[in-house]
C-alpha positions in Angstrom: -4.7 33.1 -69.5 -6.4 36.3 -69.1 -5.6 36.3 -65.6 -3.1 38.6 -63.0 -1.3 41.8 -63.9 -0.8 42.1 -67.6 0.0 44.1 -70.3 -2.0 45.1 -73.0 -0.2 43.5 -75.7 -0.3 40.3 -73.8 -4.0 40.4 -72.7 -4.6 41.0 -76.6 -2.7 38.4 -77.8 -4.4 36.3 -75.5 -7.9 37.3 -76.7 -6.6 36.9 -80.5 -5.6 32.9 -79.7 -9.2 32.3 -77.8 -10.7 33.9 -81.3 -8.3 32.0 -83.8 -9.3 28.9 -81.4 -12.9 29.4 -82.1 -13.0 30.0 -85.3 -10.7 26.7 -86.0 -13.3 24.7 -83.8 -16.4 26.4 -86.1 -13.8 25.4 -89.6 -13.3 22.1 -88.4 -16.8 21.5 -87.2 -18.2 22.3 -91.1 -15.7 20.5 -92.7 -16.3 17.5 -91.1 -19.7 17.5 -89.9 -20.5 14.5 -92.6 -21.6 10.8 -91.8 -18.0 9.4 -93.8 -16.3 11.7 -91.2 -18.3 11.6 -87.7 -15.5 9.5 -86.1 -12.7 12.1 -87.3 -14.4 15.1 -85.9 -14.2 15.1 -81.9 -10.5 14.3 -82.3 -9.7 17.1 -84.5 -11.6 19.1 -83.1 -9.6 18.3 -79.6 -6.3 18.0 -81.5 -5.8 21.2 -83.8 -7.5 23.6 -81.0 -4.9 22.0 -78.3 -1.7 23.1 -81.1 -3.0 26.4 -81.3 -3.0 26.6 -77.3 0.1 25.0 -77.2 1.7 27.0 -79.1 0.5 30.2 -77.9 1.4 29.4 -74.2 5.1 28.4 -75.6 5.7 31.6 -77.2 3.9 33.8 -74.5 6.6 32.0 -72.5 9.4 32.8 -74.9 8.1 36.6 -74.8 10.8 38.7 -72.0 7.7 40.3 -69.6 4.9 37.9 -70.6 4.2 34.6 -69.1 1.8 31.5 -70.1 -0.3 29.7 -66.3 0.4 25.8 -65.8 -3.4 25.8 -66.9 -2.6 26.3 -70.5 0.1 24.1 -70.6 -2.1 21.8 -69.0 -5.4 22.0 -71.1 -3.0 22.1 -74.2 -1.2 19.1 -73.6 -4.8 17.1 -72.4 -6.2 18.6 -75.9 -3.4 17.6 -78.2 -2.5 14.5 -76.4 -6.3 13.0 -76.7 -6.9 14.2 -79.9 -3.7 12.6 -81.4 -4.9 9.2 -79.9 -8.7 9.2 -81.0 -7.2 10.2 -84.5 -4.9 7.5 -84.8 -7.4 5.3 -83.0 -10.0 6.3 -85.6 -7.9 5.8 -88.6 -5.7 2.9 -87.7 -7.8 1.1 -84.8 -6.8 -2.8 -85.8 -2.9 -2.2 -86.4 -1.8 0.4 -83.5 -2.7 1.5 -80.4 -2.0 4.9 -78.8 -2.4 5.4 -75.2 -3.1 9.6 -74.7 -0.9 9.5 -71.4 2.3 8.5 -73.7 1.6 11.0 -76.0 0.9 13.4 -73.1 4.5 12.5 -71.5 6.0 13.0 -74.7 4.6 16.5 -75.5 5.3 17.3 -71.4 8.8 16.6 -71.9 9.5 18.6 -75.3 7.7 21.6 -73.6 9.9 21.0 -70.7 13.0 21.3 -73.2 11.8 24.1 -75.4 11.6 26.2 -72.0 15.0 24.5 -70.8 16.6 25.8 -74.1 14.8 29.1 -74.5 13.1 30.8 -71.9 14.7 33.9 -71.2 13.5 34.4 -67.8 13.2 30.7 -66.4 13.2 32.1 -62.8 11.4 35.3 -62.4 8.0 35.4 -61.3 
């Protein structure tokens, strides 16, 4: 993100998903700054954050002259994949445990697919 020759629009939308990120991270934080929620917050607070990233890098790949860094995909898959197991380790710690790396392969391979399936430019550079 926010790095090498861009566009305008693309250097925009990246600032606009950096905002959106913060301000879900500030929403997130109030909601469930409370002692009957402490456990809950970190891993939303990973989790939600990580979709929005997530997300934005898959469709800034999907764009025809923009492209998304491995370091997105990267820091989007760690946020979402550790999030999703401190969640379900918070609310279902004695029945089921969820390793993050699983979760992290899984989410690997589905962006590896989604790019398979609809990058338009899978080669250029």
């Amino acid at each position: 993100m926010l790095r090498g020759r861009k566009s305008s629009g693309e250097i925009r939308f990246e600032w606009m998903i950096l905002g959106v990120i913060l301000v879900a991270l500030a929403i997130i934080y109030v909601i469930f700054n409370n002692p009957a929620m402490q456990n809950l917050m970190i891993p939303i607070m990973l989790f939600f954050p990580g979709l929005i990233l997530l997300g934005s890098a898959i469709y800034q790949d999907m764009q025809p002259d923009w492209k998304a860094g491995w370091l997105a995909y990267a820091m989007a898959i760690l946020l979402v994949a550790t999030g999703l197991a401190g969640i379900v380790d918070a609310l279902m710690a004695d029945i089921f445990d969820l390793p993050w790396f699983i979760v992290a392969a899984v989410e690997l391979g589905a962006v590896l697919i989604a790019k398979a399936l609809y990058d338009p430019s899978p080669r250029s550079e």
